[in-house]
C-alpha positions in Angstrom: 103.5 102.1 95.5 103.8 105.4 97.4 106.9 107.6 96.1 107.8 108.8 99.7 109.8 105.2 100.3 112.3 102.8 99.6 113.8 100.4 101.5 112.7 99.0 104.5 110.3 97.0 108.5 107.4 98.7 110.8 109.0 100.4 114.1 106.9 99.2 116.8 109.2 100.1 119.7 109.9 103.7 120.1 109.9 106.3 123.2 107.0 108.9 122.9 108.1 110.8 125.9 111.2 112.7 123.6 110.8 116.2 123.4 111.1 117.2 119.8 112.3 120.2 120.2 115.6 118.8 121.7 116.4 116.2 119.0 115.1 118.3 115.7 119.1 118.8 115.7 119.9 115.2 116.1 117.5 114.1 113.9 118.1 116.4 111.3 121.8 115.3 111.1 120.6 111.8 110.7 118.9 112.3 107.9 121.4 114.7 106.5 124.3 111.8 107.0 121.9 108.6 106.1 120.9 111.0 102.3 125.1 112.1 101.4 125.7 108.2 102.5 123.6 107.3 99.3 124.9 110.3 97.2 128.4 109.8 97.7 129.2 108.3 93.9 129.7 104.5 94.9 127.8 102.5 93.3 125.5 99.8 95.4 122.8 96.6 94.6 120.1 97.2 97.4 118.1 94.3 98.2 114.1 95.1 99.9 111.1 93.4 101.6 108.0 96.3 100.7 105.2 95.2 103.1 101.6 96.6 102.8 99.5 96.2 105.5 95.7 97.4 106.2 94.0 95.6 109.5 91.3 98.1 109.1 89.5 96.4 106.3 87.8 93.3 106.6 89.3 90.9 105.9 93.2 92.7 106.4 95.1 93.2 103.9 98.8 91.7 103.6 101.1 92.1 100.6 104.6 91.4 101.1 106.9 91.6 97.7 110.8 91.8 97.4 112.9 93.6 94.7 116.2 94.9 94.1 117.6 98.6 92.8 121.0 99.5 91.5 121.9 102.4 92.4 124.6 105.1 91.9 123.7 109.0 93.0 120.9 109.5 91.4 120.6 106.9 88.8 118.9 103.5 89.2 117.5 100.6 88.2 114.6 99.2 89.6 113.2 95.2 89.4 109.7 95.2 91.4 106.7 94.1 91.2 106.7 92.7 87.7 108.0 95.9 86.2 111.5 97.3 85.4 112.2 101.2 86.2 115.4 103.0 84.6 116.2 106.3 85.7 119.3 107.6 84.1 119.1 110.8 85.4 117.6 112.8 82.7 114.5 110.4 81.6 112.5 107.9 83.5 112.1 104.2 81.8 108.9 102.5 83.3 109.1 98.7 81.5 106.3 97.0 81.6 107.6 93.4 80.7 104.4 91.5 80.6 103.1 94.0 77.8 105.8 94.3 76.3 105.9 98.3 76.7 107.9 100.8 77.6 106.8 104.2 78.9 109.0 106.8 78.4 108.4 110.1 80.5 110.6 113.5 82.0 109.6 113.1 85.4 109.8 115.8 88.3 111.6 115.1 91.6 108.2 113.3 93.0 108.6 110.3 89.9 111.7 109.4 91.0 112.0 107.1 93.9 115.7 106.3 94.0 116.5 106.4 98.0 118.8 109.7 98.3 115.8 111.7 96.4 113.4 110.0 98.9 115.3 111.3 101.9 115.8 114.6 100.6 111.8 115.1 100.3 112.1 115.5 104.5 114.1 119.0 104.0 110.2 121.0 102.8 107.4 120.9 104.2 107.7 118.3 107.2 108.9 118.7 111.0 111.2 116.0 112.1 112.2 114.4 115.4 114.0 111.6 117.3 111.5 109.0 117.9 113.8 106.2 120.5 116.0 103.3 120.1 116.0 100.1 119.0 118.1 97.1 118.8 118.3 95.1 115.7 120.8 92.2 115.6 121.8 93.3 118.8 122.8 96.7 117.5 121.3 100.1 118.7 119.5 102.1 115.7 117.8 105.2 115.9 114.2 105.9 114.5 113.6 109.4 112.8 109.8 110.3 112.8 108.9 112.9 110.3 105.9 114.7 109.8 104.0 116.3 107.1 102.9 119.6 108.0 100.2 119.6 105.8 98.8 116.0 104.5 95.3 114.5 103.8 97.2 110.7 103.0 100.1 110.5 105.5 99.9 110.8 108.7 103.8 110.1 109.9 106.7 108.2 108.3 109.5 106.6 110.3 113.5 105.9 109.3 115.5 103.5 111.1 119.1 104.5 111.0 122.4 102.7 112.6 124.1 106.1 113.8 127.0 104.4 113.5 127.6 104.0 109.6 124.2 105.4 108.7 122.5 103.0 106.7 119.1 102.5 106.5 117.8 99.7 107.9 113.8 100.5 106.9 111.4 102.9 106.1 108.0 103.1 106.9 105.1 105.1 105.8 101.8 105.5 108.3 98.6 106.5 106.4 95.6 108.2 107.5 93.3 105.3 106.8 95.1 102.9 108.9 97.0 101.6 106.2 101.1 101.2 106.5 103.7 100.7 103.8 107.3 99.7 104.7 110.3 98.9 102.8 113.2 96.9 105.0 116.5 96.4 103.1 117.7 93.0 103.3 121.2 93.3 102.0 123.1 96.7 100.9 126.4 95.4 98.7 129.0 97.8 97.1 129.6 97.1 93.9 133.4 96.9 93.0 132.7 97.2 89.4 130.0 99.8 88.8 127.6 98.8 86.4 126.4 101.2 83.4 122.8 102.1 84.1 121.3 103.6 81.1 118.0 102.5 78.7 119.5 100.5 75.8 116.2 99.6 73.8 118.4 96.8 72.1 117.6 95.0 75.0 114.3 95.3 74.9 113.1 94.0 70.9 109.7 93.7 70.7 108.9 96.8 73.0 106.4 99.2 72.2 108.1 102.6 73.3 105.4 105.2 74.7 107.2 109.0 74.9 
């Protein structure tokens, strides 16, 4: 699963013709607004579609999968593909439920996948630009295009943001190789009773523990 994601739907109708020059600004304050929205101390249960799709290989390649985060600044809790991930800010819990294991590990910002982190990755190292409209649900959404300046795996990713509250409606990542991974949120809910995310290994007897 690439790091540089969550949430999110592929943009297939954008205008090419922007200049970039003229919306860096714009786009830039997207981004800015969409990352504080998600580091602004509420707590929320984000519901996702991840799609991986590769027509370039024969025969194409479709994987569709949905999980769900909790997620308060920069803590979460991730159910997704068969595994459990606990960030609690410090240390990263990767539970592997099938085997019954438990890797425990002190990641750097590029482990950690909760959405604010992901967003903030855009500030180094990438140019940035309006990419058009679209309307979803009959309401207008703006799709940020950023750019690696210097990538060998990604060619562009694209973030699909209601300007008017600034959620995220999706995310998707363009590789080199023709593939595309995109995460689509399905349903953002506040939580009006935060819930405590922390590792408690009492809920998990039986685990092997891995530090």
């Amino acid at each position: 699963m690439s790091r540089f994601l969550l949430a999110l739907l592929i943009v297939s109708a954008f205008y090419p013709n922007l200049n970039a020059q003229t919306t860096h600004k714009e786009a830039k304050e997207l981004l800015n607004k969409a990352a504080d929205k998600l580091q602004n101390g509420k707590s929320y249960t984000i519901d996702f579609e991840y799609v991986f799709e590769n027509t370039k290989v024969n025969p194409p390649v479709r994987q569709t999968e949905r999980g769900q985060i909790q997620l308060k600044g920069n803590r979460y809790q991730l159910s997704f593909l068969g595994m459990e991930q606990i960030f609690d800010g410090k240390k990263l819990y990767n539970i592997l439920v099938d085997d019954k294991e438990i890797q425990v590990v002190q990641p750097d910002e590029n482990d950690v996948i909760s959405p604010s982190g992901i967003l903030n990755q855009y500030r180094e190292g990438h140019t940035y630009f309006l990419g058009g409209r679209m309307k979803i649900n009959n309401i207008s959404h703006e799709v940020v295009v950023i750019k690696p300046r210097a990538s060998a795996d990604v060619d562009y990713i694209e973030v699909t943001i209601n300007p008017k509250n600034h959620q995220i409606h999706s995310l998707m990542q363009r590789s080199r190789d023709g593939s595309s991974t995109t995460f689509k949120i399905l349903k953002t809910t506040e939580n009006a009773v935060s819930p405590e995310i922390s590792f408690n290994k009492e809920n998990y007897k039986g685990f092997k523990i891995i530090q």
